[in-house]
FITISE-237676 format. One record per residue (C-alpha): residue number from 1; x, y, z. Coordinates in Angstrom, 1 decimal, always signed. Layout:
! FITISE-237676
+-----+--------+--------+--------+
: num :      u :      v :      w :
+-----+--------+--------+--------+
: NUM :      X :      Y :      Z :
...
+-----+--------+--------+--------+
END
This chain:
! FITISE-237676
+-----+--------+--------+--------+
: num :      u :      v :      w :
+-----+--------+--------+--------+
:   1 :  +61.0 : +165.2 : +108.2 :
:   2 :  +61.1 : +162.2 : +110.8 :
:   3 :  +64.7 : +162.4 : +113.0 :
:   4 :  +66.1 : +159.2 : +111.1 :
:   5 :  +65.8 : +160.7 : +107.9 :
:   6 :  +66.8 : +164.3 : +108.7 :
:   7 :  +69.9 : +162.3 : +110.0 :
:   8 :  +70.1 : +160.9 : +106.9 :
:   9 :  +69.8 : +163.7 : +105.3 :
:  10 :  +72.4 : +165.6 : +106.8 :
:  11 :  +75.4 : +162.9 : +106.8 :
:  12 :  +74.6 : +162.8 : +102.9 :
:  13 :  +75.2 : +166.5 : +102.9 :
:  14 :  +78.2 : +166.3 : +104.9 :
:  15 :  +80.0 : +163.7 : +102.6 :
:  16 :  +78.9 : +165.6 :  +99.9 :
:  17 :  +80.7 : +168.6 : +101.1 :
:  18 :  +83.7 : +166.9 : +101.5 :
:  19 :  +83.7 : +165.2 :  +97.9 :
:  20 :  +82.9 : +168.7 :  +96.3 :
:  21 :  +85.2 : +170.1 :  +98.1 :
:  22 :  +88.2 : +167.4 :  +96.9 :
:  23 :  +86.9 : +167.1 :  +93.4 :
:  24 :  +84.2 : +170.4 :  +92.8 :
:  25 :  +81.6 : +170.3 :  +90.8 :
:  26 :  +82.5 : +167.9 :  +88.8 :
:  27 :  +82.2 : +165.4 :  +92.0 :
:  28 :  +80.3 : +162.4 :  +91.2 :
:  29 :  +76.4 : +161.1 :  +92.1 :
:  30 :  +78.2 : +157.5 :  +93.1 :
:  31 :  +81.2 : +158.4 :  +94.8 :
:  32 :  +79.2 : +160.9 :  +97.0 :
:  33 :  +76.9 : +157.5 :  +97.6 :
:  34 :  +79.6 : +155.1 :  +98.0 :
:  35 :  +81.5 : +157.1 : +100.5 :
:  36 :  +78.1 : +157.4 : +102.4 :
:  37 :  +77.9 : +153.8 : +102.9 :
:  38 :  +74.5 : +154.1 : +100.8 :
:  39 :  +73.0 : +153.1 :  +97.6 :
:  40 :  +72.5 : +155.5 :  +94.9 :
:  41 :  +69.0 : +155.3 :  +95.1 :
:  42 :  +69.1 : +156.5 :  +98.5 :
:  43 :  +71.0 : +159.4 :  +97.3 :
:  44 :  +68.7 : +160.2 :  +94.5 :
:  45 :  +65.8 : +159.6 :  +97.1 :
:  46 :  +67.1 : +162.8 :  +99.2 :
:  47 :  +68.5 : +164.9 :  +96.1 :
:  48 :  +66.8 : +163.6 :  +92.8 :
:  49 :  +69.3 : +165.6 :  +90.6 :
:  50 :  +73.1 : +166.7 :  +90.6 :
:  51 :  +71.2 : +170.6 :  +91.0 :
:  52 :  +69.0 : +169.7 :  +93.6 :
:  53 :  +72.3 : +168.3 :  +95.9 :
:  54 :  +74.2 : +171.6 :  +94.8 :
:  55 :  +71.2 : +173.6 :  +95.4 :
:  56 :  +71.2 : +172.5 :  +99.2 :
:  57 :  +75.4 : +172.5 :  +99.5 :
:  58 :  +75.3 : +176.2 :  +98.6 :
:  59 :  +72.1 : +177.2 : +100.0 :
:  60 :  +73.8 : +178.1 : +103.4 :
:  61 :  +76.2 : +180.1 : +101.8 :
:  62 :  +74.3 : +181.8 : +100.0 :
:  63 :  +71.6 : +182.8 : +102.7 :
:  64 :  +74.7 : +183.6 : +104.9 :
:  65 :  +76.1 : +186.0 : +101.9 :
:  66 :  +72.6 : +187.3 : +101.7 :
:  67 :  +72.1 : +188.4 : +105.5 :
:  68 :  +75.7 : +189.9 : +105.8 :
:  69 :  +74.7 : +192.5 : +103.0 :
:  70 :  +72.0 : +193.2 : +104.9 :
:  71 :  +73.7 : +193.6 : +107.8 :
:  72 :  +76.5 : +195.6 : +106.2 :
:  73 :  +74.0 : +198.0 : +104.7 :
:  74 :  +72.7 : +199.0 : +107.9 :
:  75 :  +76.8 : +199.3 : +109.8 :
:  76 :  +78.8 : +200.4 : +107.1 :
:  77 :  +79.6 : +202.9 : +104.6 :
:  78 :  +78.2 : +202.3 : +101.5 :
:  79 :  +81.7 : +201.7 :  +99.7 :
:  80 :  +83.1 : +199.6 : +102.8 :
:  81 :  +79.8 : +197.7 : +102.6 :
:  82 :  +80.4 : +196.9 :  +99.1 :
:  83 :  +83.8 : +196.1 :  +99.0 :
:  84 :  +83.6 : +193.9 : +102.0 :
:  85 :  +80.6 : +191.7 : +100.5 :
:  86 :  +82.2 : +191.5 :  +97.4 :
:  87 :  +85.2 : +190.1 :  +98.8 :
:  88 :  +82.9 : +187.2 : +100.8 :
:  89 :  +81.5 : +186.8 :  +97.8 :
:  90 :  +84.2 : +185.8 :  +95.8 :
:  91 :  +85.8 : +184.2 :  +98.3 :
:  92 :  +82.8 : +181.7 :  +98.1 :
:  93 :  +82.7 : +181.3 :  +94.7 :
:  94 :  +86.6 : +180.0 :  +95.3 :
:  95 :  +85.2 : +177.7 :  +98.1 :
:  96 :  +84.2 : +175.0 :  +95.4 :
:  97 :  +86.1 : +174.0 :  +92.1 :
:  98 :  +83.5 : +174.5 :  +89.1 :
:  99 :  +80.6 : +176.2 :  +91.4 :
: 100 :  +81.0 : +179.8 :  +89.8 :
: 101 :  +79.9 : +177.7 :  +86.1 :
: 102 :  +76.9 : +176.4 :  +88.4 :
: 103 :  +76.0 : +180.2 :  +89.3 :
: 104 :  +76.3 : +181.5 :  +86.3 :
: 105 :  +74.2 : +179.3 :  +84.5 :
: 106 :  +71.4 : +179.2 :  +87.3 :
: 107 :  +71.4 : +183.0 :  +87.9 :
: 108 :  +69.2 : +183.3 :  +84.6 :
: 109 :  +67.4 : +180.3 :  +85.0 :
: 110 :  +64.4 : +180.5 :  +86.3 :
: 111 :  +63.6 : +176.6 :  +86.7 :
: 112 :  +67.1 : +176.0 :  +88.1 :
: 113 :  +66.7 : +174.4 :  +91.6 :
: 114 :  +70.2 : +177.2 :  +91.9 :
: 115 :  +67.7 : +180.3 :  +91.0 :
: 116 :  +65.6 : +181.3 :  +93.4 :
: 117 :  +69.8 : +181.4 :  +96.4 :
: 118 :  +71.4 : +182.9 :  +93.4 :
: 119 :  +68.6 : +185.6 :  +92.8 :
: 120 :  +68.8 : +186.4 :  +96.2 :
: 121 :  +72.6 : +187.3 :  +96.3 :
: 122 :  +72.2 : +189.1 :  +93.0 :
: 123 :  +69.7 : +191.2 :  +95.0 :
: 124 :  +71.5 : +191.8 :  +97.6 :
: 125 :  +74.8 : +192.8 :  +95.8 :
: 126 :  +72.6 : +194.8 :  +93.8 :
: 127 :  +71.1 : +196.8 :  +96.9 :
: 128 :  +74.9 : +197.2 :  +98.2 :
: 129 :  +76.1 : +198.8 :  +94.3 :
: 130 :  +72.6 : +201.1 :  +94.0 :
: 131 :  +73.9 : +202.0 :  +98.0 :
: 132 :  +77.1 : +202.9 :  +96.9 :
: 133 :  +76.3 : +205.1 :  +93.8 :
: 134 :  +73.8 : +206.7 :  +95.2 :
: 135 :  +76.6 : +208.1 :  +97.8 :
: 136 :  +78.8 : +208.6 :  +94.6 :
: 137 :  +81.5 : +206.4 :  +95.5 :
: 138 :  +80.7 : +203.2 :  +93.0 :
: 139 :  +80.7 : +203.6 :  +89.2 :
: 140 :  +77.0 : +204.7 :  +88.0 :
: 141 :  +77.4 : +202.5 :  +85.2 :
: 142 :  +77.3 : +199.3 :  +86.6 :
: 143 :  +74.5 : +197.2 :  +87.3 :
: 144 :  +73.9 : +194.3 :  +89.6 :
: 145 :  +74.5 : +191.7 :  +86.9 :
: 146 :  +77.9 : +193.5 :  +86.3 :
: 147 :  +79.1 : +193.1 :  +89.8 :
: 148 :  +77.5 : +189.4 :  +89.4 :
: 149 :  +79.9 : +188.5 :  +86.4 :
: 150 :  +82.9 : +190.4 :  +87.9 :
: 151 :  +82.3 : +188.2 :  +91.4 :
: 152 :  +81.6 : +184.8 :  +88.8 :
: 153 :  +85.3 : +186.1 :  +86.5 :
: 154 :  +87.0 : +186.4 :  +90.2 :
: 155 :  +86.0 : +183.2 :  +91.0 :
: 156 :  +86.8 : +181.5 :  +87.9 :
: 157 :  +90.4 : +183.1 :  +87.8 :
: 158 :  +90.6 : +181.5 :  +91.3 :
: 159 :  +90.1 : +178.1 :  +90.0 :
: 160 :  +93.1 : +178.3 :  +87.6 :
: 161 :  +96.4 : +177.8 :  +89.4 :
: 162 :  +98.4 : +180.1 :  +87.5 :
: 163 :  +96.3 : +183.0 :  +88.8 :
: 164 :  +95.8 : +181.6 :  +92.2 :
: 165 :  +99.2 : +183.5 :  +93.5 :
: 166 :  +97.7 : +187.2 :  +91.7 :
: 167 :  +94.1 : +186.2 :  +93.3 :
: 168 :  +94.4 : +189.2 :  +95.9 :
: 169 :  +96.0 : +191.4 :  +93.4 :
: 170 :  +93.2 : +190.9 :  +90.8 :
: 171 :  +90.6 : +191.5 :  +93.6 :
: 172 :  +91.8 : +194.8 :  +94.3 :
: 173 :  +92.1 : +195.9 :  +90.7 :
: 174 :  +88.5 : +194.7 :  +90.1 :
: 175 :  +87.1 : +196.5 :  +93.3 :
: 176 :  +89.3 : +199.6 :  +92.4 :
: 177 :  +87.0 : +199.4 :  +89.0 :
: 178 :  +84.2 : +199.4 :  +90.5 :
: 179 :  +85.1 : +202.2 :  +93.2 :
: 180 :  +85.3 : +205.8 :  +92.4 :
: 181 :  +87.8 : +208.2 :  +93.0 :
: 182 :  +89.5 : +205.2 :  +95.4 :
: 183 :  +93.1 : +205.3 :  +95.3 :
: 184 :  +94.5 : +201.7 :  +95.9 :
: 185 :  +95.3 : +201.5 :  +98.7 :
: 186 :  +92.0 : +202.3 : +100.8 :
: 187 :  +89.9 : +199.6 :  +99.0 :
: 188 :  +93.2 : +197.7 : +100.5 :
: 189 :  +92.2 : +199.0 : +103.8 :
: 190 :  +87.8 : +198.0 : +103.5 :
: 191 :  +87.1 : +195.1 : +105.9 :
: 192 :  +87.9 : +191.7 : +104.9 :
+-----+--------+--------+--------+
END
């Protein structure tokens, strides 16, 4: 990509962050262009659907939620490990109003411009659960697309402002489920 249009490229992003982040998913094509100072074509140019400009708002989230389980599996213990990428997980699921919808319907899409960041942190949560039950201290009947919905329900509760005061509460209730033998307050105690 020539330097004009990576820069471009990357104030388009950055005004779309900050419209997602004031209005979520929901945010709209026009504004996002308007408040660039360019047309809509131009914005259409760069990210030719409403996915595609998601696909590369979250991307670096994503990849950055992907190489921390990687890195917690190698410096943690395997229920720390979990508990700790579960919580960044969720916590950037909250980051956007509407993004957990987004996941949820890309993570079984296979055309979705969402799949192939959304697979990856499946994966990777995944690797993190199969880590913890094979040390016996995560619930053996989970899956990976369990621990995907229960990150996706977190993130939804977060969205609704009457649960947004019990969001810490319900976080540890959730990751005491999926812990075994874990009394309350160490899951309190895993890294944030």
């Amino acid at each position: 990509m020539r330097a004009d249009a990576r820069k471009n490229y990357d104030h388009l992003l950055a005004v779309a962050r900050e419209v997602v982040t004031e209005h979520g998913a929901d945010a709209s094509m026009r504004d996002i262009a308007r408040r660039a100072d360019v047309g809509l074509a131009t914005l259409l140019r760069h990210f030719p659907t409403r996915e595609a400009l998601f696909e590369a708002l979250l991307r670096e989230n994503l990849d950055a939620l992907t190489q921390q389980a990687v890195e917690l599996e190698t410096s943690n213990p395997p229920d720390e490990a979990l508990v700790s990428w579960f919580r960044e997980g969720v916590a950037f699921v909250q980051s956007y109003s509407g993004v957990v919808a987004l996941m949820a319907g890309a993570h079984a899409a296979p055309e979705s411009a969402l799949y192939a960041s959304c697979a990856a942190v499946h994966s990777a949560g995944e690797r993190l659960l199969l880590r913890a039950q094979a040390e016996g201290t995560a619930r053996a009947d989970m899956n990976g697309d369990d621990l995907f919905a229960l990150m996706s329900a977190l993130g939804w509760l977060g969205d609704q402002s009457s649960f947004a005061p019990r969001a810490d509460h319900l976080f540890h209730l959730i990751a005491n489920a999926i812990l075994t033998n874990q009394p309350s307050n160490d899951v309190k105690k895993a890294k944030r």
